[in-house]
C-alpha positions in Angstrom: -76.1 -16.3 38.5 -74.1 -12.9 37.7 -71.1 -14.7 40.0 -70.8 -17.5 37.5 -71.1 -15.3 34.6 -68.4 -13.9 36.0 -66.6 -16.9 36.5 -67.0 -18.1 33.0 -66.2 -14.8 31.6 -62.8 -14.7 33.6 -62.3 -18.5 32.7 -62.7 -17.2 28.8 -60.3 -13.9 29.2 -57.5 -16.6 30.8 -58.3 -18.5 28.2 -58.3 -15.9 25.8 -54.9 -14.5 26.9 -53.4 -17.6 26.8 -54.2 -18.5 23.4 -52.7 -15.1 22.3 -49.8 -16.1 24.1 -49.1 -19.0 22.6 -49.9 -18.1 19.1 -47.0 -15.0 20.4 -44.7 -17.5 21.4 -45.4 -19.9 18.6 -44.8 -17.1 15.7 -41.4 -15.6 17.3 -40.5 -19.6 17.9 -41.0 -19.6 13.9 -39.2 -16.7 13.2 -36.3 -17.3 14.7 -36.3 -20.8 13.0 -36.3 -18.7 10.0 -33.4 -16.6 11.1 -31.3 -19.5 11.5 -32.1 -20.8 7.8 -31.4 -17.3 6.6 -28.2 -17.5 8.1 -28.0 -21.2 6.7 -28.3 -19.4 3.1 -25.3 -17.3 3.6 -23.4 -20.5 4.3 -24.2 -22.4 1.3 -23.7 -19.6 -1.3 -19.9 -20.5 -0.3 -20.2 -23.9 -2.1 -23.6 -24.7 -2.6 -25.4 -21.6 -4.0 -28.1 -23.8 -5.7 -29.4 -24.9 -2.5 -28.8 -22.0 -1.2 -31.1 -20.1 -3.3 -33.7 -23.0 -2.7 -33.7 -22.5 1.0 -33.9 -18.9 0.2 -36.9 -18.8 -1.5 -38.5 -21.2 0.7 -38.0 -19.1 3.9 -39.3 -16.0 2.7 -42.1 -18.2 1.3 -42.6 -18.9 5.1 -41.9 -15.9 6.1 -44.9 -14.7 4.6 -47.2 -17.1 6.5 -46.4 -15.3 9.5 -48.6 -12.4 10.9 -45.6 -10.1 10.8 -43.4 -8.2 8.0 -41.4 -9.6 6.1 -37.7 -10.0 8.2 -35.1 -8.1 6.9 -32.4 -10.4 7.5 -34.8 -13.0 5.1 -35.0 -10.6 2.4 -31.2 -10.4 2.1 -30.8 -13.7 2.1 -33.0 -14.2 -0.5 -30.9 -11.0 -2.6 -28.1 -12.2 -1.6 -28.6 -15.9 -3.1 -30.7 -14.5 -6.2 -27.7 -12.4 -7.2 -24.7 -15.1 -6.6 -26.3 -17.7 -8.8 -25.4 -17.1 -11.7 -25.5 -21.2 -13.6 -27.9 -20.7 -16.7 -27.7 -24.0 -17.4 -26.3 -27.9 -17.0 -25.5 -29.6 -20.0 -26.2 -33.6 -19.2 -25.4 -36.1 -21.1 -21.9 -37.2 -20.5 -21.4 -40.3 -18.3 -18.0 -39.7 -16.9 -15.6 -36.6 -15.9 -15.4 -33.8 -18.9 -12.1 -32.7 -19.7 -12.2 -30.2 -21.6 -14.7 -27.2 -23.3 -14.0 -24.9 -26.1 -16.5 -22.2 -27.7 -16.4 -21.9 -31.4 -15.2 -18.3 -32.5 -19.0 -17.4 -33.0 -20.1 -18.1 -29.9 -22.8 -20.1 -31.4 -21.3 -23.6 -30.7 -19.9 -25.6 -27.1 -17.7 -28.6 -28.0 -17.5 -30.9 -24.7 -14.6 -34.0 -24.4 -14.9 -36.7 -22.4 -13.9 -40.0 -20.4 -16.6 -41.4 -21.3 -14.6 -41.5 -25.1 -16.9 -39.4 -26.7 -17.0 -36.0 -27.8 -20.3 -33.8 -27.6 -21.8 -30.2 -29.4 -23.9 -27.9 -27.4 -26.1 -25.0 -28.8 -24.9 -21.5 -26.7 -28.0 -22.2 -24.9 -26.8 -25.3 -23.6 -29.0 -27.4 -26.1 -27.4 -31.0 -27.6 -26.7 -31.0 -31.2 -26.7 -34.2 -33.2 -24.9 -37.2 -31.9 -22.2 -37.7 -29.9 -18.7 -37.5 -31.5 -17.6 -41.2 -31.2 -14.2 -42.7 -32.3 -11.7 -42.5 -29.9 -11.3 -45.4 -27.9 -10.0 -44.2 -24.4 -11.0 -40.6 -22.9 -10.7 -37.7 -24.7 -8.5 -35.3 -23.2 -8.5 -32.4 -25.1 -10.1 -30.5 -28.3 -10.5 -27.2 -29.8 -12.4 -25.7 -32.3 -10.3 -24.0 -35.4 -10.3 -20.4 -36.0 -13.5 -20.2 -38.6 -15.2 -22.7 -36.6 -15.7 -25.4 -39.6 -12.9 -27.9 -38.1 -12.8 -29.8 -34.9 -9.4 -31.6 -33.3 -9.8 -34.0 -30.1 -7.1 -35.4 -28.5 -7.0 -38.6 -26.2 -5.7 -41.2 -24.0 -5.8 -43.4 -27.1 -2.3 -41.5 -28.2 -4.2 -40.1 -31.3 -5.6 -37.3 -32.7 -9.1 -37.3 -34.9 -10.2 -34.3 -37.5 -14.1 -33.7 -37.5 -16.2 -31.3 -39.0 -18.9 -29.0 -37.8 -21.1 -31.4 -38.0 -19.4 -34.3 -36.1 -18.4 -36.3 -39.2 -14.9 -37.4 -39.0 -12.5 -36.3 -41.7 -9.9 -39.0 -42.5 -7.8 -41.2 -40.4 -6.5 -40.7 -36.9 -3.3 -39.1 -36.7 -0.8 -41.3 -34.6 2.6 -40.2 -33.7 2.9 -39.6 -30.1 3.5 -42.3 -27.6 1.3 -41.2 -24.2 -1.6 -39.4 -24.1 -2.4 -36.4 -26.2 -3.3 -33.8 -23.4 -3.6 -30.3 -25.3 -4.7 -29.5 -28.6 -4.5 -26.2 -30.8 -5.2 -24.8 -34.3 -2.7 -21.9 -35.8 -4.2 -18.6 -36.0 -4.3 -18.3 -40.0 -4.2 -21.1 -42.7 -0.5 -22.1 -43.3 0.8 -22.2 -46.8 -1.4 -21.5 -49.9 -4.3 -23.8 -49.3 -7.2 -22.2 -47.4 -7.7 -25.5 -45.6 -4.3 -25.7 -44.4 -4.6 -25.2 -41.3 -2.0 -26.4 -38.8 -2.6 -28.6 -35.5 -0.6 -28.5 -32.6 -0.7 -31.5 -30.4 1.0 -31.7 -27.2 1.6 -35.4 -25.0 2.9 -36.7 -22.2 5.4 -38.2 -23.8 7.4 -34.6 -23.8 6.7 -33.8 -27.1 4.7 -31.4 -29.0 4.2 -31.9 -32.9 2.7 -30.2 -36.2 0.5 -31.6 -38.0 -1.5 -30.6 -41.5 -5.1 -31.2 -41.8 -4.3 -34.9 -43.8 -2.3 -36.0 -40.4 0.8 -36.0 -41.9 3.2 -34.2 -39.5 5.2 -30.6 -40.5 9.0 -31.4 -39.5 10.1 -32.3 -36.1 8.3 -32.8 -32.5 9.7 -30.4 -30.1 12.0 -31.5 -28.1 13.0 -29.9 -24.8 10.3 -30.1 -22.3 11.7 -32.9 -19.1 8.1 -33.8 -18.4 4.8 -34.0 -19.8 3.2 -31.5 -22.2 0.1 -29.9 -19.9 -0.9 -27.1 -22.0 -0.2 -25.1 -25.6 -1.4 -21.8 -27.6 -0.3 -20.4 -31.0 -0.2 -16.6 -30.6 -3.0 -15.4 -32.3 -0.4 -13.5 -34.8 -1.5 -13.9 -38.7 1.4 -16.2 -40.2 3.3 -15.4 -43.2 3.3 -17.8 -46.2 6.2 -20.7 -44.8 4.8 -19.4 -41.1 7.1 -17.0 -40.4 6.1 -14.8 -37.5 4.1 -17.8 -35.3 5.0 -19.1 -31.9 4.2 -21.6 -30.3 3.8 -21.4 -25.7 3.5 -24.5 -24.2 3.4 -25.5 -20.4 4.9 -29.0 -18.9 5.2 -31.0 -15.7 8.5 -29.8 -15.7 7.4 -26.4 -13.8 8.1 -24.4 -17.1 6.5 -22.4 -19.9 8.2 -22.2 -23.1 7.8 -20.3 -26.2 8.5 -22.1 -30.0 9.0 -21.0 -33.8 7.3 -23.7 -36.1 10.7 -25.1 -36.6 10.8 -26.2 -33.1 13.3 -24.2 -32.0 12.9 -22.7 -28.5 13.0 -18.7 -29.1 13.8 -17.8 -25.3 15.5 -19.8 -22.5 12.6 -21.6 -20.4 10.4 -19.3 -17.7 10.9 -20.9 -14.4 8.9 -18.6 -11.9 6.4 -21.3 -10.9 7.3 -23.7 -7.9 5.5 -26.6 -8.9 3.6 -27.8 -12.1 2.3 -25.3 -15.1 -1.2 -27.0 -16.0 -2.3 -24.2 -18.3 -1.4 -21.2 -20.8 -3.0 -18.9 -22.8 -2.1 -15.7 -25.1 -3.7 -12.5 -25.1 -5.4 -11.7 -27.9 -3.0 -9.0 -29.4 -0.4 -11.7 -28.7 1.6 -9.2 -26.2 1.2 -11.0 -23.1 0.9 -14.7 -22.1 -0.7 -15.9 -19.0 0.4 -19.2 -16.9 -0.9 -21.3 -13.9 -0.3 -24.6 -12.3 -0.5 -26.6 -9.0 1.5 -23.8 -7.1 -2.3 -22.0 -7.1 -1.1 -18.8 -8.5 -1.4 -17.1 -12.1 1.4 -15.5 -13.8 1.6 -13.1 -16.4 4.8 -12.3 -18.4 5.8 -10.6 -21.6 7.0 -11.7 -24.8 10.8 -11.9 -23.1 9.6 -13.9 -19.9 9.4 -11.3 -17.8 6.6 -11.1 -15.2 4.3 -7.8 -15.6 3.3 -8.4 -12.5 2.9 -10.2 -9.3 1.3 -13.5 -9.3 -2.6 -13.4 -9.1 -3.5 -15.0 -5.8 -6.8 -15.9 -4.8 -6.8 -19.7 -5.7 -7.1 -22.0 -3.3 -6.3 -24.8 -5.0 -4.4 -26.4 -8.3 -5.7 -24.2 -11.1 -6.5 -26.1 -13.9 -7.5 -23.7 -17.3 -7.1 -20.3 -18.2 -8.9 -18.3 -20.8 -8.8 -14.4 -22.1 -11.5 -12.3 -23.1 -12.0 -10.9 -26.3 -10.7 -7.5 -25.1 -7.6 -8.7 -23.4 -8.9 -7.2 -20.3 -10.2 -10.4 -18.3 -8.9 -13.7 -17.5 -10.8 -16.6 -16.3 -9.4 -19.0 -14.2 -10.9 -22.4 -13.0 -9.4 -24.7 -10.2 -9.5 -27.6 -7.9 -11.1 -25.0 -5.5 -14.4 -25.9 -7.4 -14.6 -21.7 -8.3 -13.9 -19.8 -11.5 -12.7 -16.8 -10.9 -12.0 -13.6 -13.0 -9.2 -11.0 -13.1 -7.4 -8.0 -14.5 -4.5 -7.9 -16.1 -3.0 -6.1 -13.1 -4.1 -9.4 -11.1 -7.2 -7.9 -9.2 -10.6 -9.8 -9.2 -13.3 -8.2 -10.9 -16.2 -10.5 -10.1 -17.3 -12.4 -7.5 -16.0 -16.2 -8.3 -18.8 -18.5 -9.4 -19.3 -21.5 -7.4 -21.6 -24.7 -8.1 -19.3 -27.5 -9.3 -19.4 -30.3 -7.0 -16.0 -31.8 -8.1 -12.6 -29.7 -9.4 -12.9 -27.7 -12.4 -10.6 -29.2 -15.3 -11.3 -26.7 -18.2 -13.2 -23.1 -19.1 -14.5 -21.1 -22.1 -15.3 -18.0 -22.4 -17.8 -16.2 -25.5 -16.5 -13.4 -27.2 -18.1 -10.5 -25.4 -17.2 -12.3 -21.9 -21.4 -12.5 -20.9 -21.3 -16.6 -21.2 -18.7 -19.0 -19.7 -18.4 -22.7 -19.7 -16.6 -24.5 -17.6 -16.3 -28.9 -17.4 -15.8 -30.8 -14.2 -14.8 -34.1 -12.3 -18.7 -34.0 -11.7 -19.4 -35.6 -14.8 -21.2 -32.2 -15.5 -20.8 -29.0 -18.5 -22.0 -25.8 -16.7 -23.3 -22.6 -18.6 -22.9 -19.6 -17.0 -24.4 -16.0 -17.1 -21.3 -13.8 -16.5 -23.1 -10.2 -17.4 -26.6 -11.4 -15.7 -27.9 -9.8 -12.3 -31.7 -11.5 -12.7 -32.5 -8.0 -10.7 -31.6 -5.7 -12.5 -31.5 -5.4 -16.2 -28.6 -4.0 -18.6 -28.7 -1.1 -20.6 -26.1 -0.4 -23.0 -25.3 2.5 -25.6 -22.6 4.5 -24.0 -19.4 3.8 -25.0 -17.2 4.6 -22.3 -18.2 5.5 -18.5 -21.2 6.7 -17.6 -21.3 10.1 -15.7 -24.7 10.7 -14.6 -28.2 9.5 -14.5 -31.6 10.9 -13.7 -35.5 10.1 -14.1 -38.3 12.1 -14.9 -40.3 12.9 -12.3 -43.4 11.1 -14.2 -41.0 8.5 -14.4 -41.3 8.0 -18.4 -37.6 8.8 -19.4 -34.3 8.2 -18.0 -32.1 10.4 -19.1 -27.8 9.7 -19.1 -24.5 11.1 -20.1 -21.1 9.9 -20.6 -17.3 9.8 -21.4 -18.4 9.7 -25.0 -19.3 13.0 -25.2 -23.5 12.3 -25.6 -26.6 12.7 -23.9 -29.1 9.4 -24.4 -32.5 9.2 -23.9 -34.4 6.0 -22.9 -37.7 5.1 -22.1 -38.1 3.3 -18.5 -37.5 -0.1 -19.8 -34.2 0.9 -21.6 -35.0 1.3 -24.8 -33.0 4.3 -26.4 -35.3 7.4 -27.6 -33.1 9.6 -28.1 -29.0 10.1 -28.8 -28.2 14.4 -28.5 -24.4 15.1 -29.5 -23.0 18.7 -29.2 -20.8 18.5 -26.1 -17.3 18.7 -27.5 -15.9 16.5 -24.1 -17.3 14.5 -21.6 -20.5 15.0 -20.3 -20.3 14.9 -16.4 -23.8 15.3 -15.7 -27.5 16.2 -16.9 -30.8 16.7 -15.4 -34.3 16.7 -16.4 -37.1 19.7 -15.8 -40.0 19.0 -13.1 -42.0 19.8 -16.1 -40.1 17.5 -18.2 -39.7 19.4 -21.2 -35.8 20.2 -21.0 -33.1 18.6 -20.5 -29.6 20.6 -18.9 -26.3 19.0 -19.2 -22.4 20.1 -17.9 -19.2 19.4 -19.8 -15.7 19.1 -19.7 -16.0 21.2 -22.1 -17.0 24.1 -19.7 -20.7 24.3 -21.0 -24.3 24.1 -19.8 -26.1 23.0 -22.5 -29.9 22.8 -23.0 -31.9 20.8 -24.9 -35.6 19.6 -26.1 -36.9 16.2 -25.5 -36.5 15.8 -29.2 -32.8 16.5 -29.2 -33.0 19.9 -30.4 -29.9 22.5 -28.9 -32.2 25.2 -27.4 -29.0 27.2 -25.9 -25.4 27.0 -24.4 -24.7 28.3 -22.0 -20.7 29.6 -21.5 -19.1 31.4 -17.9 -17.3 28.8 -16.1 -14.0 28.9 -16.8 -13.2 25.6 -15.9 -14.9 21.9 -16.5 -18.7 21.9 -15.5 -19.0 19.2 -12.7 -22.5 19.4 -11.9 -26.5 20.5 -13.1 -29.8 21.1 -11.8 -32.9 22.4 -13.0 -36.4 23.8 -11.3 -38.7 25.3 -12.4 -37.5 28.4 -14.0 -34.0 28.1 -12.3 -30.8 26.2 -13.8 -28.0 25.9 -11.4 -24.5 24.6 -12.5 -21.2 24.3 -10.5 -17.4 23.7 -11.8 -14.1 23.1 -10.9 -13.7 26.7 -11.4 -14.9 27.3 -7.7 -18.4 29.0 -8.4 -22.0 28.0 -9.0 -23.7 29.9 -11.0 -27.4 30.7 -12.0 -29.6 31.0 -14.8 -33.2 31.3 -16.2 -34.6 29.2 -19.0 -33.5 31.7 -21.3 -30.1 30.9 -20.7 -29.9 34.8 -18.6 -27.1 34.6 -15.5 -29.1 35.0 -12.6 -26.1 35.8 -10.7 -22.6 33.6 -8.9 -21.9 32.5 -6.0 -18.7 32.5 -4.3 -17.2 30.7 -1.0 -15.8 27.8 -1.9 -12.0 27.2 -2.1 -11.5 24.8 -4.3 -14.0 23.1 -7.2 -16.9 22.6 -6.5 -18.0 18.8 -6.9 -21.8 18.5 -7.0 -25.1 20.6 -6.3 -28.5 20.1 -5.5 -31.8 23.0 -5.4 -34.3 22.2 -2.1 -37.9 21.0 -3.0 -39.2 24.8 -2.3 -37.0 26.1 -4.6 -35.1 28.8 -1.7 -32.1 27.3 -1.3 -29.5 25.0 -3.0 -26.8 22.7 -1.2 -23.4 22.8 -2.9 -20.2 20.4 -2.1 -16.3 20.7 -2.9 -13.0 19.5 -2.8 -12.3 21.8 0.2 -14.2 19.2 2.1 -17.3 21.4 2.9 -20.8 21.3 2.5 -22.7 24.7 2.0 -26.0 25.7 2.2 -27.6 28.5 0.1 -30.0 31.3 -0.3 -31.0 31.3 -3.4 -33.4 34.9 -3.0 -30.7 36.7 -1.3 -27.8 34.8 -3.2 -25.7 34.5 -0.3 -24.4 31.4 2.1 -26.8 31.1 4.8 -24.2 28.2 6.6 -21.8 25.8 6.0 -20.4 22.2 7.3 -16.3 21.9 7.4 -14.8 18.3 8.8 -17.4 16.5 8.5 -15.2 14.3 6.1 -11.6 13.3 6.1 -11.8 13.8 2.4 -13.5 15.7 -0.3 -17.1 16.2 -0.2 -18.3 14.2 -3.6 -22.3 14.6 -3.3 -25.1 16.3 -2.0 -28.6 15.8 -2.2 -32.0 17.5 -0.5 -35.2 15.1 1.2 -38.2 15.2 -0.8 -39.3 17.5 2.0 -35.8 19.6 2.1 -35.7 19.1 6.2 -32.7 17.0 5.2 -29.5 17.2 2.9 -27.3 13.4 2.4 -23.9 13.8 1.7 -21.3 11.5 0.8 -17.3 11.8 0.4 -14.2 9.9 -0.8 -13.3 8.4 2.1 -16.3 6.2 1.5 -18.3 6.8 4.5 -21.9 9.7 4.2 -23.3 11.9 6.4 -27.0 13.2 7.1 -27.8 16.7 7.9 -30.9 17.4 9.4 -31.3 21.2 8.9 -34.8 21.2 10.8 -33.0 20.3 14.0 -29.8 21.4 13.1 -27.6 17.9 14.0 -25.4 15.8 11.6 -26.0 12.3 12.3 -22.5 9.7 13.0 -20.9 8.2 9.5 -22.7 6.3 7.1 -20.6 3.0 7.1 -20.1 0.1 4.5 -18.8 1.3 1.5 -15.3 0.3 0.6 -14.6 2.9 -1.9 -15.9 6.5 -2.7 -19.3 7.4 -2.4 -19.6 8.7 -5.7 -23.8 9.5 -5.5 -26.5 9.4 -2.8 -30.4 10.1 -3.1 -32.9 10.1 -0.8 -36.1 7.8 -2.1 -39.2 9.4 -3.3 -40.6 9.2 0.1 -37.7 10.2 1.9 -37.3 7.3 4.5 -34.6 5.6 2.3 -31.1 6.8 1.0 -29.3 5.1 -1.6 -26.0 5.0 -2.8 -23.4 4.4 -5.2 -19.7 3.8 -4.9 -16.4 2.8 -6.6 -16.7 -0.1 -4.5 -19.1 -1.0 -7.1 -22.0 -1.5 -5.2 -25.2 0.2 -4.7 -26.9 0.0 -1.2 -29.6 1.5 0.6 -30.6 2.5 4.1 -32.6 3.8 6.0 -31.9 7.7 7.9 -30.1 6.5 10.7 -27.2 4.9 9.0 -28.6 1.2 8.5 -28.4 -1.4 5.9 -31.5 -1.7 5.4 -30.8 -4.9 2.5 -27.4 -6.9 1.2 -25.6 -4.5 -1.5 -26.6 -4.5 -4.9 -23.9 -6.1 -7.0 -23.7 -6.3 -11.0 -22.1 -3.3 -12.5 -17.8 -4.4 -13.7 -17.2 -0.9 -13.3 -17.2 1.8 -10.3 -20.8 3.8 -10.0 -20.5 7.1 -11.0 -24.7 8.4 -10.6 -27.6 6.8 -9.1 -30.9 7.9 -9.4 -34.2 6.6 -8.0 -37.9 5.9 -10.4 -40.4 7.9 -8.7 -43.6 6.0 -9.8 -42.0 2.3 -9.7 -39.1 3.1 -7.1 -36.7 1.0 -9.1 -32.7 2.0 -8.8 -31.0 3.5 -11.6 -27.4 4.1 -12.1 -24.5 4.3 -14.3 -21.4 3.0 -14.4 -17.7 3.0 -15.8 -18.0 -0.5 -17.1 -20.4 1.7 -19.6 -23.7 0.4 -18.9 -26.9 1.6 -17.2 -28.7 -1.1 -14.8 -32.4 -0.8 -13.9 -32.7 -2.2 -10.3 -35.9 -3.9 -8.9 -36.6 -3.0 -4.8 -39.7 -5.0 -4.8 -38.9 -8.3 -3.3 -41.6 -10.8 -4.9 -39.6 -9.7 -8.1 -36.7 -10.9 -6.5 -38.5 -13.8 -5.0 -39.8 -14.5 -8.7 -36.3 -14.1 -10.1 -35.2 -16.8 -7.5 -37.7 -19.2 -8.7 -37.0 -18.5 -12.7 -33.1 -19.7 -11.6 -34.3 -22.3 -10.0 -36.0 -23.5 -12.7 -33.2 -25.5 -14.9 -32.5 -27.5 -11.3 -33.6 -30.2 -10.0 -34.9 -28.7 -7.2 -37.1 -26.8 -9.0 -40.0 -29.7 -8.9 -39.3 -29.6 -5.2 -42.4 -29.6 -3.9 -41.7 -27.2 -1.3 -40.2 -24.7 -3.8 -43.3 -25.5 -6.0 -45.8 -23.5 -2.9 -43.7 -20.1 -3.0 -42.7 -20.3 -7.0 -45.7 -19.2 -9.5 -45.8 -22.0 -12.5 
């Protein structure tokens, strides 16, 4: 009997093992299926990010099924695709290729043309209003929107032109003149003449021409004549006209491979621009009327002055014909949108400033962008209107209030306030969702940083102006603090201590009271940032003569220091919440970390692309994240590795980062002037994915419908 207990026991521990096996084998087998559709994701963000965002959240919806964590390469996939799609909205309701989009001045209205013959009006949030424009009896190829948004022009294949107001009603009868289709349409800046409805329409045609024409139809002199091919493209220069329209010009754009500039008396100002090597499909004028920007089949953007000559080199990036062009408000962006199915965006020094959104499934014919560049809209061959969020990053959430960079951020170590100062001179107080508390002024230059009591009941911030300053939670100047003899470049506070450092070489100390504890000396050239350990001994300092020391704060002298580390200047420094460890970073983008319990440095820190401008360790110590001019914040873990896809969002290079204690979430600050609040959990990013998802069709995917909450 015990010899077949045996028996079946050994028969049930083969068994046993071999089930465990196989459930082993079955769950990597799954994983690594997942792995590959992770990697999938990455591939479609090129040209598909809506499905790529699906799959996303589907495979870290699986991913959760398995009996293991989640995979990191799964969870940036499913950042990576939450933070590139960036489509609000599709507007539906066209039945054939849209031509053309224009926002009214307000921003509160999208007018849409079409060849399905019709014209259409969008609410900003992508909602239909009223009927479709109907009246032109071929496709309509091109409409705008007039200055105080009451008047609508549409131009078409029918060879005419059509007046409506804000409402859709037409207003009188179609203006007929030119003989080929009317492809560009545009209103003056100001009302012509002494009417206050007299405003003028420019029409341009394939027939070569471009004509003026008041708000009756009846045409104001001559068509242009010069242009060898057909019109593509015009724009008044946003100049105020003088009574008989002295002071306007007309640009215009042709098949002829030129741009040229116009008086109102059709009468070419300047001898034609003839940079581009093929067709000029678009043009557009800053908005201070300076500068006008061109771009055509040859795929490249060009930007000249008022004489024709280029400011700069072309703006490459393109891969394909590029179709529109539009400026921001500011006259510091310009959007582009091409055949390459991406709109991209740009400085006026030709750089790209934002990753290029992608989701049109045909060329892109025609884009508009709001007045304070956060919405664009852009028409396609697709048949489809797109709405985009320019400014949103659905994981992190914009705080503005600062009007110029943003130097420095820091949290409370409850984490109820988060405390920032900037270019503008001020201090700002918000509460952790960004609501502003607070506004404290008495800096008389920029502040470069501020930090917040353990206790949290003051607030210490450095200037330009080559102060320490401290202050009450209510905003209250408790003391100034004066010494440095050169611009403050960093604070800290503990407990009773207040440490500053400056440009002037030194750090020095002081009590709440605003008493000098003392100065040290040893660096050789200004010192860039500063950090006090946990304990409260010793205090980490960095410089411009690319060192990092370490001090002792009873005995006020250097107890070591780091040299070559860096190829550059040392630009941060930061203690572990256990001060065992100090994370540095420099300007030639790489960190470093020091581990001061077993006296190493560990190998570079590599990813950034541009200075590491702030690191910090995470409240428990097993994270570091930073911020760089690349513009991106990242974390890892203490050995040097991504740990998740970069953070992207901010238009600006990162100046501060800082890290909530009690929700973990990132905060930093910027030169574009804002603050962002980053999420790290990843079912808020997994929820984020879902609410994008949720305007697409693949929203009621079934599959989607198991991982997204209702």
């Amino acid at each position: 009997r015990r010899s077949i207990k045996q028996k079946r026991r050994n028969v049930i521990g083969r068994w046993s093992f071999v089930t465990g096996a196989f459930i082993v084998v079955l769950t990597f087998y799954q994983l690594s299926r997942l792995l590959e559709k992770a990697g999938s994701v990455k591939n479609l963000l090129t040209n598909k990010p809506t499905d790529a965002l699906t799959l996303a959240v589907e495979t870290v919806g699986q991913n959760r099924l398995l009996p293991l964590p989640i995979n990191q390469q799964v969870q940036s996939s499913l950042l990576d695709a939450v933070q590139e799609i960036r489509e609000q909205q599709q507007l539906i309701g066209h039945e054939d290729k849209v031509n053309t989009v224009a926002y009214s001045l307000d921003g509160n209205l999208i007018l849409t043309g079409s060849s399905d013959r019709t014209l259409r009006l969008w609410s900003s949030q992508g909602e239909p209003v009223g009927q479709p424009l109907q009246g032109h009896t071929d496709a309509v190829t091109a409409a705008a929107f007039s200055p105080d948004g009451q008047l609508i022009a549409s131009g078409s294949q029918d060879k005419t032109i059509r007046l409506w107001d804000r409402s859709g009603n037409p207003i009188g009868q179609p203006f007929r003149g030119h003989t080929d289709t009317v492809t560009a349409i545009a209103f003056s800046p100001t009302p012509f003449g002494k009417e206050s409805e007299g405003w003028i329409v420019a029409s341009g045609s394939d027939d070569g021409t471009i004509r003026l024409w008041d708000r009756s139809g009846n045409p104001i002199g001559q068509p242009f004549i010069g242009h060898e091919d057909g019109i593509t493209a015009i724009a008044f220069s946003p100049t105020p006209l003088g009574k008989g329209g002295e002071g306007g010009i007309i640009a215009s754009a042709s098949r002829d491979r030129t741009v040229r500039v116009w008086d109102f008396q059709g009468n070419q100002v300047i001898s034609p621009w003839r940079k581009h090597e093929d067709l000029v499909n678009t043009v557009a004028f800053s908005p201070d009327g300076k500068l006008i920007a061109s771009a055509g089949d040859d795929e490249t953007i060009h930007l000249w002055d008022l004489q024709g000559n280029l400011v700069t080199e072309p703006f490459v990036g393109h891969v394909g014909i590029i179709w529109s062009l539009a400026f921001s408000q500011d006259g510091n962006t310009i959007v582009s949108a091409s055949s390459d199915r991406t709109i991209r965006f740009w400085n006026t020094q030709g750089n790209e400033v934002e990753p290029p959104l992608r989701g049109h499934l045909g060329l892109i014919n025609s884009v508009a962008i709001n007045a304070d560049l956060s919405q664009v809209v852009s028409s396609s061959n697709d048949n489809t209107v797109r709405l985009w969020n320019v400014d949103d990053n659905p994981v992190s959430q914009v705080v503005r209030g600062h009007k110029g960079h943003v130097k420095s951020v820091a949290v409370s170590s409850d984490g109820k306030l988060i405390v920032s100062a900037g270019q503008d001179s001020t201090i700002r107080l918000w509460n952790p969702s960004g609501n502003l508390i607070n506004t404290f002024r008495g800096h008389q230059s920029v502040v470069n940083s501020v930090a917040i009591a353990s206790d949290n009941k003051i607030i210490v911030s450095g200037s330009k102006d080559k102060t320490v300053r401290l202050w009450s939670l209510q905003g209250d100047l408790i003391d100034t603090l004066t010494g440095h003899t050169a611009e403050v470049t960093a604070v800290a506070i503990d407990r009773d201590l207040i440490v500053s450092s400056s440009e002037d070489k030194t750090i020095r100390l002081w009590d709440r009271s605003g008493n000098s504890l003392g100065i040290l000396t040893g660096h050789e050239d200004g010192v860039t940032s500063i950090a006090i350990s946990p304990d409260g001994s010793k205090i980490a300092s960095a410089s411009r003569d690319l060192t990092i020391r370490l001090w002792d704060l009873k005995q006020k002298q250097e107890l070591r220091s780091w040299s070559k580390l860096y190829d550059s200047e040392v630009t941060t420094v930061n203690f572990s919440p256990d001060g065992d460890k100090i994370i540095s970073g420099s300007r030639d983008g790489t960190m470093r970390l020091i581990d001061l319990e077993n006296n190493s440095v560990s190998q570079p820190f590599i990813g950034h692309e541009g200075i590491v401008n702030s690191a910090v360790f995470s409240p428990d110590g097993k994270q570091v994240i930073s911020g760089s001019r690349d513009r991106t914040i990242r974390i890892w873990d203490t050995k040097g590795n991504q740990i998740t896809t970069p953070f992207r969002g901010h238009k600006g290079y990162i100046d501060a980062v800082a890290v909530n204690p009690k929700d973990n979430k990132i905060v930093s600050g910027s030169w574009d002037g804002t603050i962002r609040i980053w999420s790290t959990k990843r079912e808020e990013w997994l929820q984020a994915g879902c609410d994008r998802l949720k305007n697409h069709a693949s929203r009621t995917n079934v599959r989607i419908n198991l991982w997204c909450k209702s």
